[in-house]
N, C-alpha and C positions, 0 to 999 in steps of 0.2 A: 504494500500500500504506500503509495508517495505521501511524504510532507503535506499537511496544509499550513500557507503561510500563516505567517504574524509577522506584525507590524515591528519596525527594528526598535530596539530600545538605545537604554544608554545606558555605560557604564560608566562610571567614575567621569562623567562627561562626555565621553567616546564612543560614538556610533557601533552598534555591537550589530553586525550580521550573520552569526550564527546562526538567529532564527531561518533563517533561509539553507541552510544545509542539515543541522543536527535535529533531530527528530526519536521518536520513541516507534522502534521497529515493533516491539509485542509486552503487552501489559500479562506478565506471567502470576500466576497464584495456584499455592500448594494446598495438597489434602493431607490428612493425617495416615500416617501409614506407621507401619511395626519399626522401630531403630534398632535393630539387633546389637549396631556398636553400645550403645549407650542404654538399653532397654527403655518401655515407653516408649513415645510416637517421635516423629520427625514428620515436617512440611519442607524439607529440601527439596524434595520432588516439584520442580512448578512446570505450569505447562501453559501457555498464550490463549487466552481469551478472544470473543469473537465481538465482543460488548464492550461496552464504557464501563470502568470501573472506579466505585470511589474511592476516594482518597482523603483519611485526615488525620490528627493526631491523634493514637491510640493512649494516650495519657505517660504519666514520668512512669510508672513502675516496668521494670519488664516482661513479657510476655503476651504482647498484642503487638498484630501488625498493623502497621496504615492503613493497608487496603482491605475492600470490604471484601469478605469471601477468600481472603487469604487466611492459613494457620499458622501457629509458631509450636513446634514440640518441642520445645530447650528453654521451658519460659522462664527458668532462674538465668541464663547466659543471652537472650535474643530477645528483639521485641522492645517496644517502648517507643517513648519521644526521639531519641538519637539514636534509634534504628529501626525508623517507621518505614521507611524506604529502602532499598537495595538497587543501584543501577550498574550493569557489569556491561560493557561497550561488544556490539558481536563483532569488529574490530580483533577484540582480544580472544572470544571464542574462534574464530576464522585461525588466529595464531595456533593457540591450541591444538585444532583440531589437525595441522596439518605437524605438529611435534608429537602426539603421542597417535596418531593414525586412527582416531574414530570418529563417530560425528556427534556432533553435541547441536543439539537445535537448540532454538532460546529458550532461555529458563534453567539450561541445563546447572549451570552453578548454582540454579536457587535464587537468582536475580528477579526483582518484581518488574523493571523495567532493562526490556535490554534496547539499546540505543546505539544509534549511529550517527556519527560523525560528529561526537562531542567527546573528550577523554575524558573518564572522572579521576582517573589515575594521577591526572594532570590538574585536576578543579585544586584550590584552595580552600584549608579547611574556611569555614565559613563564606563560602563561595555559594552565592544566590540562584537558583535555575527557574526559571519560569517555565512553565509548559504547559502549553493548550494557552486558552482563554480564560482560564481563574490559578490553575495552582501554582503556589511558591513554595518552592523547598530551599531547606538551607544544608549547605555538605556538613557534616560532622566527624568521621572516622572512615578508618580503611576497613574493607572485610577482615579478620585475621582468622587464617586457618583452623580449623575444632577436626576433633577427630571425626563425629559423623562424616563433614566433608570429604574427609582425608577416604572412610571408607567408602563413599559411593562412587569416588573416583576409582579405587584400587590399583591405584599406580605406586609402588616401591619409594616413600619419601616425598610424597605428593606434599605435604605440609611446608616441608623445608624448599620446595621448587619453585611451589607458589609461593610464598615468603621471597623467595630473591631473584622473580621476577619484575618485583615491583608492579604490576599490576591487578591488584587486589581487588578495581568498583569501589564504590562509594557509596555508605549509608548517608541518610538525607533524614532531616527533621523537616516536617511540616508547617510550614507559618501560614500558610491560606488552603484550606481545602476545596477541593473540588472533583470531576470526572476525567479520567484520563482514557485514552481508545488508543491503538496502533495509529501512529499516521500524525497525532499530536508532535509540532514543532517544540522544539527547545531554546533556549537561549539566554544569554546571561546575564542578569538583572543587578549583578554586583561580582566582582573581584578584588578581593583583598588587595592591600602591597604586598605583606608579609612577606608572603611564598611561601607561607610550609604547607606541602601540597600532601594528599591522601597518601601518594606514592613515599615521600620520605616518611609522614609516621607509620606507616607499613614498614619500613628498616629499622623505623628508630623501635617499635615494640617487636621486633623479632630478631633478624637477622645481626642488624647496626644500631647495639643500643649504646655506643657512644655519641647518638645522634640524640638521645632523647633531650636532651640539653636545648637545641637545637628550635625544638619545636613551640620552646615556649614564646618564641617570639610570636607566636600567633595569639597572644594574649586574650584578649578577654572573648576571642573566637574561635577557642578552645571549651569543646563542655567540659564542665566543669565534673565531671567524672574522670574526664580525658586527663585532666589540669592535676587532679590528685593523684593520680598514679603514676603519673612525671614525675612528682616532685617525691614520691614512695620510692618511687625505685632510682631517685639520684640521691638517696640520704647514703651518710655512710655507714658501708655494714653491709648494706642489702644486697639479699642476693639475686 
């Protein structure tokens, strides 16, 4: 399904045409199924929708998604305000699929929106996305590997690959709810300066945690969950 436009916006002053290329390829949502790794259910599984679906903040606690008719089965680790959303670029699935030889259609990570021709990899934490005609989300964190993921991929050290690939998607917090469909433009309604982008706190909590340092320059557009476990794991001592 192509693009439907929107009108260009602005960013930090500066004419932002994005809306004209990056778009939401499939609005994906999971059912609960059996988690063998972890017993209890799992909603990793998502698969594209044919309808509009809504979209809005499922409150601070964890354990609700954004989207309506979406599940979460990990509801002490997933879910909430700062991981209402999931958007993995199929960009990065197309890479994938052609390094470990299978096909991954969208959703396959578990992404609620998979999107093209925008990176979230690249978005800044608190980097604003507009999409369609009502919704605004705001970036918050990288995805970081759990073993569910680890086993429905079944790849030998899948956690530690994806970790230093540096393209992890980006969870998204809600600030205006609305309906989102396949075919919804995208585009970007704010850019930080900072630069600390999803891709670096993806190294700095895994792979490069001499970076965690690093990331607080994203100050006060860090959540504040993100911002405490900075500063936990740069005390000294910790391990």
């Amino acid at each position: 399904m192509p693009p439907r436009k929107l009108a260009k916006s602005q960013t930090n002053g500066v004419e932002n045409s994005v809306a004209d290329v990056a778009w939401v390829r499939a609005v994906n949502v999971g059912r609960l199924l059996p988690n063998p790794e972890k017993g209890g259910d799992t909603a990793i599984v998502k698969s594209p929708t044919d309808h509009p679906v809504f979209v809005s903040a499922p409150g601070p606690a964890k354990g609700e998604s954004g989207l309506e008719g979406d599940f979460i089965g990990d509801k002490k680790n997933h879910g909430g305000d700062d991981q209402a959303v999931y958007a993995f670029a199929r960009e990065d699935l197309d890479r994938w699929e052609g390094e470990l030889g299978v096909v991954l259609p969208d959703g396959a990570f578990g992404e609620n929106l998979t999107t093209t021709g925008i990176d979230p990899n690249q978005a800044q934490i608190g980097e604003r996305w507009r999409i369609g005609a009502d919704i605004l989300l705001e970036v918050t964190s990288p995805r970081i590997p759990c073993k569910t993921f680890a086993a429905q991929m079944g790849v030998v050290g899948w956690a530690r690959r994806f970790s230093e690939s540096g393209n992890p998607g980006a969870y998204l917090r809600v600030l205006r709810a609305g309906s989102v469909r396949a075919g919804d433009p995208i585009s970007v309604a704010r850019r930080p300066a900072h630069g600390v982008t999803v891709s670096m706190a993806l190294f700095a909590f895994t792979v490069k945690p001499q970076m965690l340092g690093d990331l607080l320059a994203a100050g006060e557009d860090l959540p504040p969950e993100m911002r405490r476990e900075i500063r936990t794991r740069l005390e000294p001592g910790h391990q």
